[in-house]
N, C-alpha and C positions, 0 to 999 in steps of 0.2 A: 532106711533108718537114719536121723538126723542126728549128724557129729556132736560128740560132745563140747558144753560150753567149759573151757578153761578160764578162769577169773585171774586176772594176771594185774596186781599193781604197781604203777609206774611215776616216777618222778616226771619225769620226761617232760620238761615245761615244751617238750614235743608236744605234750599238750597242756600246754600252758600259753594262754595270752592275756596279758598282762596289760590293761587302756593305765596310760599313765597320762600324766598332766604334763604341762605343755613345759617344767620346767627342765624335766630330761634334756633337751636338746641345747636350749641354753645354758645348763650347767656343765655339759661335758663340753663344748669350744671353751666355755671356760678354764679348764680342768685343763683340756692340750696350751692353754697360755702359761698357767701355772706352773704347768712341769718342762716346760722349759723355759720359765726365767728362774726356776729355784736349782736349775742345773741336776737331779735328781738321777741318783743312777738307777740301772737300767734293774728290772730283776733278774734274778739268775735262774736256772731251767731246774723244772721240779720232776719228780716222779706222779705217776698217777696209776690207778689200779682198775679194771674192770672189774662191775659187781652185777651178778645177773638181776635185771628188776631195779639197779640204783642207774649203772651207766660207768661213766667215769669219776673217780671219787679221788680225791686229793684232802690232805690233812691244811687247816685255815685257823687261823687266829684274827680275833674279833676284838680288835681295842689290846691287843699281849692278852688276852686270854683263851685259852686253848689248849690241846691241838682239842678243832670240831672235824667233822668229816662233810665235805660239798661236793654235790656233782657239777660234775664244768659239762656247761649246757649251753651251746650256741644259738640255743633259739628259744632262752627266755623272757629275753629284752629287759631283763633285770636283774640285778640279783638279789636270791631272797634269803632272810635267815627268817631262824624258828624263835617263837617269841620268848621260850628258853634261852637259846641264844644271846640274844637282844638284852632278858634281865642280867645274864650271869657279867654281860661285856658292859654294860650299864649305857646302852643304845639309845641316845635322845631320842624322843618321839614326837616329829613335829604335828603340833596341837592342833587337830581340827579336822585334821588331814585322814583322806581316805584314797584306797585305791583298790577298783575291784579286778578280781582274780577270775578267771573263768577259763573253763579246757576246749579241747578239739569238740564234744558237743556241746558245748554251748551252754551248759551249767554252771554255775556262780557258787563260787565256794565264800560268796562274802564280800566282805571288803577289808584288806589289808588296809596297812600303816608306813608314812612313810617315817623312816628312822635315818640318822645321819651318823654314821661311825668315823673315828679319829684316824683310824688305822686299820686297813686291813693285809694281811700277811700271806701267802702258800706257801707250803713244803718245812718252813721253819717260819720260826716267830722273828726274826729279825728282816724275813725275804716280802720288805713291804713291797703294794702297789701304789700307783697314785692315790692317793688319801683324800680326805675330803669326801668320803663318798656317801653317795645314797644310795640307800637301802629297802628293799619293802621287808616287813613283819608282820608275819604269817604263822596263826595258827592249826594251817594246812599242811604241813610236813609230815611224810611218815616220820616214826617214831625213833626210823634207826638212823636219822638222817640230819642232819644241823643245817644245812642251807642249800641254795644251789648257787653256784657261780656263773657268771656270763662272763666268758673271757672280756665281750668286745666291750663290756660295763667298767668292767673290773684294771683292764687292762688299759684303758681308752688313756690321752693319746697316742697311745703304743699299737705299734701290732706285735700279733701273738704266731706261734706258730703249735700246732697240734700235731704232734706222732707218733700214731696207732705202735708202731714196728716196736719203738724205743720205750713207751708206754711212758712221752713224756711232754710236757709243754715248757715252753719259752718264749721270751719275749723279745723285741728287736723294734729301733727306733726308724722310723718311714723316711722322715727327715733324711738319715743318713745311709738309711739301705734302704730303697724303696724298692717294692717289687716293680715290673717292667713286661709292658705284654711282648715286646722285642726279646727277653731271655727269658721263652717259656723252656721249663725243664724238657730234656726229652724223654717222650711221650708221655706227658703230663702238658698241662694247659695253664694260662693266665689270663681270666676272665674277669667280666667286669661285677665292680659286688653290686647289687641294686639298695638303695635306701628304698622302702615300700610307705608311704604312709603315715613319714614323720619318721619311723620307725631305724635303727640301725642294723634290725636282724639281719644277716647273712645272708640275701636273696639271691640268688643265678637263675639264665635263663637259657630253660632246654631247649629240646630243638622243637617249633612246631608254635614257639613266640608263648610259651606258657613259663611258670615262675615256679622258683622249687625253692625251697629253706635247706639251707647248710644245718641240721640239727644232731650235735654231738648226745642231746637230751634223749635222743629215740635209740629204740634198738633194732627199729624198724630196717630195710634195704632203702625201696621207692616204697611210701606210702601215700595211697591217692583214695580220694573219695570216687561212688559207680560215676558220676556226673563227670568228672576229670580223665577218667579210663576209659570212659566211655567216647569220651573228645580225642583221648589220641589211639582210640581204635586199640585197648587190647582190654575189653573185657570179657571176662570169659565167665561161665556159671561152674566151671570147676573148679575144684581147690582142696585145699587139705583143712581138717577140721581148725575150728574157728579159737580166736582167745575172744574173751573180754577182758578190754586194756580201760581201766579205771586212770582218769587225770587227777590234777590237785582243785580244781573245780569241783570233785562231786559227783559227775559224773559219768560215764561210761560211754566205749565206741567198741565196734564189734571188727578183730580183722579177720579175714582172708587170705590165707596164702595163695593164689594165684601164678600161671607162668613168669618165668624170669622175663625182666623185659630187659631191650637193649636201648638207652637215653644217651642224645649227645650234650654237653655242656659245652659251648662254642664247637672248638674241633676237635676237643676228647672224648670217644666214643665209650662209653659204660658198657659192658656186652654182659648178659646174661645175670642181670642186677636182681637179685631176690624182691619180690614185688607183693604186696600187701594190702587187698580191698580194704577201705575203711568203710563199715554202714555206721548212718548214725550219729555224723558229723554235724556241726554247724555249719551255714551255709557261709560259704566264704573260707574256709579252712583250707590252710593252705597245702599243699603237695608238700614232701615231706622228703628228704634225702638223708637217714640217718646211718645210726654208724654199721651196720653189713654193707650197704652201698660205700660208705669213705674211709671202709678200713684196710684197701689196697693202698690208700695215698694219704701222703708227707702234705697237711694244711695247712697255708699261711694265710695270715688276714691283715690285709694293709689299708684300715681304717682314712687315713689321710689321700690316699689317692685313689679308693673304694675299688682296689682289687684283689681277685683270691689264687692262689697258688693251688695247684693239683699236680701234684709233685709223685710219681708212681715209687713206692718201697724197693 
């Protein structure tokens, strides 16, 4: 008797990848110039709430206008609001401009916009981040949902720290606290972050020389496509019945729950990580580390010296 399909929809710019234009990377070295010759202080630490099917969701104001609700998603490569959003905060839209949106399969939900907001806020309307930012706009949002946030976008040239325990995020300048692979926590690790591709997502590398994503966006443990599972030897044809995980591309990837696996991250060992076949993937989709895998550990991301903290609760 073949399991039942569960249809499960997800923000999770887990599955979301986002091709942006080449000025992302020269706009943020920019952005770390700026906010330290304008002296800006630091933000202060928010709350944030788990939502089944959203992730992590924090209250945001777009331009002082607000509270919207966004999931803080480490592995969106951007952040995006919803073209609601965008009207009510009155979001320039730079003219001409396109950028396409597509999920873990490899469907295209289109092509977004890029928008440039004056001010963006968390937790209160006065708790700015660095400003100046860019934006994509997207009429791919669920409906209960106003944006999603990238910390490393959002927060850039700061690092941030995420935790699960305290169910809260903050921010801390590299500059003057940098993290140090010399004071890794104990039994907790400080590895190095990978830039992939132009890209600043949140990349580490397991053991076996393969490449995983930090994704606060998934509700995933370890999620791998059969090809990936297959390479480091733990696939299995058993499992517990299946979901279909819908992206904001359009969509659809089928998982499997599958044996726990055990992954190291330099010298921290993951034991008994909830692990998750993906079929159905686009090829090239990357391995997946979300939050059942990073919800035992205190995450810091130290942008400026490209390393991450795994700090154990």
């Amino acid at each position: 008797m073949k399991p039942a399909l569960k249809t499960r929809t997800v923000v999770a710019a887990s599955a979301v990848l986002i091709v942006l234009a080449a000025w992302a990377a020269s706009y943020a070295y920019g952005a770390a110039r700026n906010f330290a010759s304008q002296g800006r202080m630091i933000p202060y630490a928010v709350r944030f709430r788990e939502a089944e099917g959203r992730g992590l969701l924090v209250r945001a104001w777009v331009n002082g206008t607000g509270p919207y609700s966004f999931a803080v998603d480490t592995g969106a490569g951007a952040t995006i609001i919803s073209t609601r959003v965008a009207q009510d905060a009155r979001v320039g839209i730079r003219r001409g401009s396109s950028v396409n949106i597509s999920g873990l399969s490899g469907a295209g939900a289109g092509a977004g916009r890029e928008g440039l907001v004056r001010e963006l806020a968390i937790g209160e309307a006065d708790n700015l981040l660095p400003s100046g930012r860019t934006v994509i706009v997207t009429d791919g949002l669920p409906g209960d949902l106003d944006g999603v946030l990238d910390p490393v976008d959002a927060f850039w040239p700061l690092g941030f720290v995420i935790d699960p325990a305290r169910g809260e995020i903050s921010a801390f300048d590299p500059r003057t606290n940098p993290l140090r692979v010399s004071a890794a926590p104990p039994g907790g690790a400080v590895v190095p972050w990978i830039f992939s591709g132009g890209s600043r997502r949140p990349f580490v590398m397991l053991d076996g020389g393969r490449r995983a994503l930090i994704d606060t966006g998934s509700g995933f443990g370890l999620a791998l496509s059969p090809d990936a599972a297959r390479a480091m030897g733990m696939l299995s044809n058993n499992g517990r019945a299946r979901d279909v995980v819908r992206d904001l591309g359009g969509g659809s990837v089928t998982s499997r729950r599958i044996a726990p696996a055990t992954v190291y991250i330099g010298a921290l060992e993951l034991r008994s990580v909830p692990t998750d076949l993906l079929s159905g993937v686009a090829a090239g989709a990357p391995i997946l580390l979300g939050r059942e895998a990073l919800a035992p550990f205190r995450l810091s991301f130290d942008p400026q010296h490209k390393l991450i903290e795994l700090s154990p609760q």
